[in-house]
Every structure is written in structure tokens, then in C-alpha cells.
N, C-alpha and C positions, 0 to 999 in steps of 0.2 A: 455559628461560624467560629466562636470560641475552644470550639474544640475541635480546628479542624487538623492541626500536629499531630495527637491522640489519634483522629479517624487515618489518616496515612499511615501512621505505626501498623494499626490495629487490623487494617486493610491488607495492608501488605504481606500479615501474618499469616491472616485469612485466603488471600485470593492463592498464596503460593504455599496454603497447606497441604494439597492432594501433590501436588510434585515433589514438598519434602517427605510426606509420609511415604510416596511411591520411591525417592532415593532411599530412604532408611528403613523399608523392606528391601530394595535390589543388594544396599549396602549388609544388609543383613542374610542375604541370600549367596552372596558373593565369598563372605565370610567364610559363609557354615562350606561352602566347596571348598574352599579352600582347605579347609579341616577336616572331607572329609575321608580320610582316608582309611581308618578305624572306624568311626560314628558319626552319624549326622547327630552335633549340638547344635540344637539352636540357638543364636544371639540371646542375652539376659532379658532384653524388652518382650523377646516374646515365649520364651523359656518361661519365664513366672507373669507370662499374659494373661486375662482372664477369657474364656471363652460362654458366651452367655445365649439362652435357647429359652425363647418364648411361644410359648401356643397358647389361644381361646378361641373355643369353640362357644357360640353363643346362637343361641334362638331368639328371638325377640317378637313379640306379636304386638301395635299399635290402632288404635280404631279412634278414629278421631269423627263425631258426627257428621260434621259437612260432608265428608270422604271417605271411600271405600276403607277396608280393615285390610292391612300388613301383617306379612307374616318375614322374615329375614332370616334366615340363616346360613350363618357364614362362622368363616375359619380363618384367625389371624396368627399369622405367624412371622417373626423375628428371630436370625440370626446375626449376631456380633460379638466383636473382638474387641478388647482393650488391652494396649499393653502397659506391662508393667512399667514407672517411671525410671527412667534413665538419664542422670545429670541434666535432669529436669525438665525433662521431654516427655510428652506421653501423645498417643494418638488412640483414636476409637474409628470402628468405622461397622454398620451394621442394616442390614437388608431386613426389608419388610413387603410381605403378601397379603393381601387381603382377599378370600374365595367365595365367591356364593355355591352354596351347595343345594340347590335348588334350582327353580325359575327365576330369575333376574326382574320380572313383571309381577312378581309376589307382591315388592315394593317398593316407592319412591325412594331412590335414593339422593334425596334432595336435590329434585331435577336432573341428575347426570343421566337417568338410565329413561328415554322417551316409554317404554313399556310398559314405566311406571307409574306414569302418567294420571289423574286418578284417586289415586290412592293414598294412605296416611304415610306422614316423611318417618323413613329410618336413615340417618346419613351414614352409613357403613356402605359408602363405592367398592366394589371389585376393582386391582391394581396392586402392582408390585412397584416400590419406592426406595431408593437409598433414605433411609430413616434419619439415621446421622453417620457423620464423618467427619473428624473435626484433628486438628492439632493444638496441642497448649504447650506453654511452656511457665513453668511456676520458680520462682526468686524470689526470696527478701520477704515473704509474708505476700508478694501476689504472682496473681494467675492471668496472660494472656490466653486466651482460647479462640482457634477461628476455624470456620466452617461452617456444617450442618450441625445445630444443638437443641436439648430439649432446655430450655429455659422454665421454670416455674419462679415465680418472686413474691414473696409472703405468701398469702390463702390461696393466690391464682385467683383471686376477683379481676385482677387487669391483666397479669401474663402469665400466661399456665399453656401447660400440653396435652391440654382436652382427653385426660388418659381415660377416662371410661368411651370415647370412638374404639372405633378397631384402629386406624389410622392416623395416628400421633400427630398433633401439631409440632412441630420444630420448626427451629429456625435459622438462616444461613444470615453469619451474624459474626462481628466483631468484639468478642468482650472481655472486660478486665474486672480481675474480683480482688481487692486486697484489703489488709487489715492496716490501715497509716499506723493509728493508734490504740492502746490498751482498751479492748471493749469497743471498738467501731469496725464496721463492715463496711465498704463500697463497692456499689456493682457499678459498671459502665455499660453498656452495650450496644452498638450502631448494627441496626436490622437491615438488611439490602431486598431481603425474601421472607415469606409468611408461609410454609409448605401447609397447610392446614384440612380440615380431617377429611375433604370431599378428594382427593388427589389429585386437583389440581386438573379438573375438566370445564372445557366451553362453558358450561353453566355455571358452575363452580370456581374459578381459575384461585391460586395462589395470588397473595399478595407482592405487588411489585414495590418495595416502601424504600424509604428516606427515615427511617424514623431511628431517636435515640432513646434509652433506657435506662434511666438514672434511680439506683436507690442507697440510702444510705442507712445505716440502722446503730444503733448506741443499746448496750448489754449491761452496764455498771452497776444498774437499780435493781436490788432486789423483789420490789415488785414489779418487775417484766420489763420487756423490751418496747422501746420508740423506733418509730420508722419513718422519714420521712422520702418523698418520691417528689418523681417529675418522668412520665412518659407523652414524648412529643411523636405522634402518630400521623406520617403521611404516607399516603398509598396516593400511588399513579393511577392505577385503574380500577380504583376504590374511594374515589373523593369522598362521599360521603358517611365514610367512616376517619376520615381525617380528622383529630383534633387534641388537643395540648390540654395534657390534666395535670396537677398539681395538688399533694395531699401528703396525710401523714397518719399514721396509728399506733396506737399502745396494746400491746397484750401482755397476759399474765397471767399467774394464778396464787395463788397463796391458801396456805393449811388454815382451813377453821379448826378442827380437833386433830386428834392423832390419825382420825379414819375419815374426817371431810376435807376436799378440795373446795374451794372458788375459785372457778376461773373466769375471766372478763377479757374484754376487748371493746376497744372505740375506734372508729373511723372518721375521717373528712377531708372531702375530697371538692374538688373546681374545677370543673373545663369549660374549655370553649373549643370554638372552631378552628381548623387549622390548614394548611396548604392550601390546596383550591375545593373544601368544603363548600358546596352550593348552597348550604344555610348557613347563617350570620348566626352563633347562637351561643349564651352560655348558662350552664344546668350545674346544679351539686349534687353533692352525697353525702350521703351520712347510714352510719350502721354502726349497732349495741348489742352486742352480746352479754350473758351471763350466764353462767353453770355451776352446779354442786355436781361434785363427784363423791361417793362412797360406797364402799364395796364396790360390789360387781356394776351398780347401777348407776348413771349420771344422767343428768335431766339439765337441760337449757332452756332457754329461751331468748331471742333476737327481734330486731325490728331496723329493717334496713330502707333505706329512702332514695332514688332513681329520682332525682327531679328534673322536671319538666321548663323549658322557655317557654310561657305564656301558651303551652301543648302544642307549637310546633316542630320539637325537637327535644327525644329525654338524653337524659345519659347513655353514653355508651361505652361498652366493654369487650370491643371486639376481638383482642386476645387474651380475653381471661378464659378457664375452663369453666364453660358455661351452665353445662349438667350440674354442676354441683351447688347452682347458686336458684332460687327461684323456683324452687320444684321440679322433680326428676321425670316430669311429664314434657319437660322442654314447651311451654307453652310460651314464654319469655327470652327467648333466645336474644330475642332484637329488644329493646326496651321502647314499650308503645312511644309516642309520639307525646303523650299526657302524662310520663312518668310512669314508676311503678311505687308500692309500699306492701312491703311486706312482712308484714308481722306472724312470726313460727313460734314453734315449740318441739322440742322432741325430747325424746327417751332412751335409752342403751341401755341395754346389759350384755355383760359380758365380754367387755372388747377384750381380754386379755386371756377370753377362754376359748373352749375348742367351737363354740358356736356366737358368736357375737351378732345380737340383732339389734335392732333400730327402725321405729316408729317416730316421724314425723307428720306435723301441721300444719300447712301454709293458711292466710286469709290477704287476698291480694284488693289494692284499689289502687283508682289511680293519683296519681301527685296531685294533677290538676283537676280540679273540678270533684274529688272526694267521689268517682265511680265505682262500682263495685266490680269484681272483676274477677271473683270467681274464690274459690276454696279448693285445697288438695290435700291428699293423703297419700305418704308415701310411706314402704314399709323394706325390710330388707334382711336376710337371716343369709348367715355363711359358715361357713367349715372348711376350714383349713385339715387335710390328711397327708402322714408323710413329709417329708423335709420337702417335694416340689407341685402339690395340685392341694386346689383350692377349688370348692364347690361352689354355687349361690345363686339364691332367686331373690326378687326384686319385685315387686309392683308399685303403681303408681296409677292416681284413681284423682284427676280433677272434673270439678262440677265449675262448669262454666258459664260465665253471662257475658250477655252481645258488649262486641264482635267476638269474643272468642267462644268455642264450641267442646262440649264436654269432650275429655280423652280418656283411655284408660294405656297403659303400657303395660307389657308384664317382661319379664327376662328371665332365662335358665340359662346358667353358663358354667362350664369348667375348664380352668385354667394351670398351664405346667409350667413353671418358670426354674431356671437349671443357670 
């Protein structure tokens, strides 16, 4: 309730940003008639606007034990506009399709499609979305922004845009970004809507939220940045993803020699339950990274911790981008009931060349009760050609123990971005 001035401001930015954007195109349209007598110019805003064209075409095949094998192939595409800023305005607004190019009954796509019933989950739905759409205005060192937005906030462990889906989580949303102070960053942001990667079908629905989005982060130390957060998550027709976390983390890196990196990061993180959560419950987290980098090759290793209430309720992460945490077999989406622990390792070479690959290890158990819970191996090589397409294949290869069931994924994709 403390911040409910800020959420009216913020609101009111937001709910009457598609009317302002729709005046300052007609006002911009109005203009250019007027002038046109000789040439159509167009207004400055959108004179040195950016116009931006995304494609991926992607195969994807799943075979998970319990359930029949998936095959998916589909085609995402994204058209949008940003204009250039003008006395501190700016507006984005940008259309997204997602196509199966195939049978629809290939694969689950996590319950939306009944056909595919059966079979292993790929959540890539067919559907066309306003992706974002949003207005800002920036002063003084901050940024008001309202609408439809892609939000990412540190790693994306808790809010991220799920970017390897076809279909982008965003979010319709109130937020303020400014720097108070030399070396400090504040984010605000009050979420009303969760558009997320199923689009928003009966089985699937978008989230209807209440939730606020607080981080703040301090630059000044030479060994790396502190962050500390607070994301208070209520969903209407999502209780049980409701709940109030509280944490903070340090990352960095620092030169061992002229040609080795380290780099680190620590995490710790609280919640509990919140809004009308039907369990009473509260779990932590905690996560350690470390890496050498030199030359072309860098190697890490982590161990992150999902704790469990007495294994009726682990941690959860319902807007973070989830593929990227946990094994890219998506076996962990939801964090069990008993927690999770997972201790990796991986390898690179190459990120800064024309083929950058990467070999990981997960060994998973659970929080409570020290279960064992499976092993994976994920592997992944790419090629960048050209100033706009990028190649890449991907596997992922877990060996699973009860309740979860061995999976294997594979991925071919190439992608155009303009």
C-alpha cells in the first residue's frame, strides 16, 4: 500500500499509452499532409525509427519414457517498430506469429492442442500476439515505461522472457528505471498481466496479477556488482504460484593473469506464500557459481539449492526464464514439492568465434530427504553467418529416476534477425 501514488502515476502512463501512441502517430500523420506537397517526410520519431524482422524456423524432436515421441516444427516470426526518441518520448509496438508447419498432433503443446494428447510436451502453441507495445518517457536519469514489455532482471532466475519458446513471455506492466545515485540502479515495476509462452489458452491462460517488482543494484566495487530484490507475486487465477520473495546477489569477475579470468556469483534468496496461496509455506535459495576464462575456453562450475517446507512446497520461479536453469531437457520446470539441488559443470569454447559450443553436466537430488533424481547432459554448437542468420543444434540427454522418466530433446534451428 506504500506505493500506491507511484502505482496511479505509473498506471495512468500505462493504461493511456496506446491512445497516446495512436495521437502521436495520427499527430504525425497529419503533419506529414500537411507538408505534403513536394515529399512525404516523415515526423523525426519515426524518420530515424528503427524497424526490426525476426524469423526462427525450428525442428525440435522430445521423447520422454512414460509418453509417446514429439516431433514440432514450427516458424516464429516478429515484426516491430521503435521510434526514435523525441523530447523524451519514445513508443515500441511489435506483432508476433507462431506456425506449425506440420500436423498439430505431432505434439503436446502443453495441453493447448487436445490432439496432442499423449505425447512428449513441446510448449511452442500456434497463435499470433501483440508481443509488445508500450510508451516511455525518460528525464533526469529515469525512465517511466507502460504497456506490453519484455522485462528480463539479473540472470532471469526470477523474471526473464522465456526467449528460447517461440513465444515470448512479456509483460503488461508499469515501470520505472532510474539511477537516484552515482553507481545505483532502481527498477520499480507493478505487473497487471503475465502474457507467457503458451498464448494465453484455456489450458494454459495468461497470468491475471497484482504483483510488484522491486530491484536495486549498487556498481561502485571493483569486484562486481550487489543486488538486492524483493518480487511480491499475486496471481488471481494462479494462487498457487503466489508468493513474496526477498534476496540479494553479488557477481563479478576479476583478472588472474594477463589471459585468465574468474568469474563468481553468490545468491540468497526467502519466500513465502502470498495472496490466497492455498499452502502456508516458506523455502530458500541459495546458488554459487565459479569460472576461469582463458583463451577461447572457459569452464565453470555451480551448485544451486530449491529448498523445500518439510517437502510440501519447493521454491518457486514462475517468471524466470526457465530453460535456461535446471537442464535444457526441461525436466524441472515446476520445482518438485521436495526441493531441487543441483550441482553442474560446463565447458565453452569459442563464444567470440564463428562457432561457439558448450558442453554441460547437471546431477540433481532432492532438498528434502537427499533423493536422487536423475543426471543430464546437455551439449550445443552455433554459427553465426552474415550480419542477420544464425544456425544451431542443441541436444539434451537426461537419465532419470522415479518419479521422473528418462528424456532425450534434440533442436535444429535457423534464425534471421534485421
Amino acid at each position: 500500500m506504500h506505493h500506491r501514488p507511484l502505482h496511479l502515476l505509473l498506471l495512468f502512463i500505462a493504461r493511456r499509452g496506446t491512445c497516446l501512441f495512436a495521437a502521436f502517430v495520427l499527430a504525425g500523420v497529419t503533419g506529414v499532409s500537411a507538408a505534403a506537397a513536394d515529399a512525404i517526410v516523415p515526423p523525426p520519431p519515426f524518420a530515424a525509427g528503427k524497424l526490426s524482422v525476426q524469423s526462427r524456423l525450428r525442428w525440435e524432436y522430445a521423447d520422454q519414457d512414460n509418453l509417446r515421441d514429439a516431433n514440432a516444427f514450427t516458424l516464429r516470426t516478429r515484426l516491430g517498430f521503435t521510434t526514435a526518441p523525441f523530447d523524451g518520448w519514445q513508443a515500441m509496438v511489435e506483432g508476433e506469429n507462431t506456425s506449425i508447419l506440420g500436423p498439430s498432433e505431432n505434439y503436446n503443446a502443453a495441453g493447448t492442442n487436445p490432439g496432442g494428447a499423449g505425447r512428449t510436451v513441446i510448449a511452442d502453441p500456434p497463435g499470433t500476439d501483440v508481443n509488445q507495445a508500450w510508451l516511455s518517457y525518460t528525464a533526469l536519469d529515469a525512465t517511466l515505461k507502460g504497456g506490453r514489455q519484455r522485462l528480463v532482471l539479473d540472470n532471469a532466475r526470477f523474471v526473464g522472457d522465456s526467449g528460447w519458446r517461440q513465444n515470448m513471455q512479456t509483460f503488461d506492466a508499469a515501470t520505472l528505471t532510474a539511477k537516484p545515485l552515482k553507481n545505483v540502479s532502481v527498477f520499480y515495476g507493478y505487473v497487471w498481466r503475465v502474457s507467457r509462452v503458451y498464448g494465453d489458452k484455456p489450458a494454459q491462460p495468461d497470468f491475471n496479477s497484482r504483483s510488484h517488482l522491486v530491484n536495486v543494484s549498487y556498481t561502485g566495487w571493483a569486484a562486481g556488482k550487489l543486488t538486492a530484490y524483493a518480487y511480491l507475486l499475486d496471481f488471481s487465477n494462479s494462487a498457487a504460484n503466489s508468493s513474496a520473495t526477498y534476496g540479494a546477489n553479488f557477481a563479478g569477475a576479476a583478472p588472474v593473469t594477463r589471459d585468465v579470468k574468474l568469474t563468481y556469483r553468490a545468491e540468497y534468496a526467502t519466500q513465502r506464500d502470498a495472496g490466497n496461496n492455498p499452502v502456508r509455506y516458506s523455502a530458500d535459495y541459495g546458488d554459487a557459481e565459479l569460472g576461469v576464462a582463458f583463451a577461447a575456453w572457459d569452464f565453470g562450475v555451480g551448485y544451486e539449492v530449491l529448498g523445500s517446507d518439510g517437502g510440501r512446497k519447493g521454491f518457486a520461479t514462475p517468471l524466470a526464464t526457465l530453460h535456461a536453469f535446471n537442464g535444457w531437457a526441461d525436466l524441472f520446470l515446476a520445482t518438485p514439492a521436495r526441493g531441487l539441488r543441483d550441482a553442474s559443470a560446463s565447458v565453452g569454447f569459442g563464444a567470440a568465434s564463428a562457432f561457439p559450443a558448450r558442453l554441460v553436466y547437471h546431477e540433481f537430488r532432492s532438498d528434502r530427504g537427499d533423493l536422487d533424481y536423475g543426471r543430464e547432459w546437455d551439449a550445443q554448437l552455433s554459427h553465426k553467418f552474415g550480419r542477420y542468420w544464425t544456425i544451431l543444434a542443441k541436444v539434451a540427454r537426461y537419465d532419470g529416476k522415479p518419479p521422473f522418466f528418462d528424456t532425450d530433446r534434440l533442436w535444429l534451428q535457423t534464425e534471421f534477425s534485421f
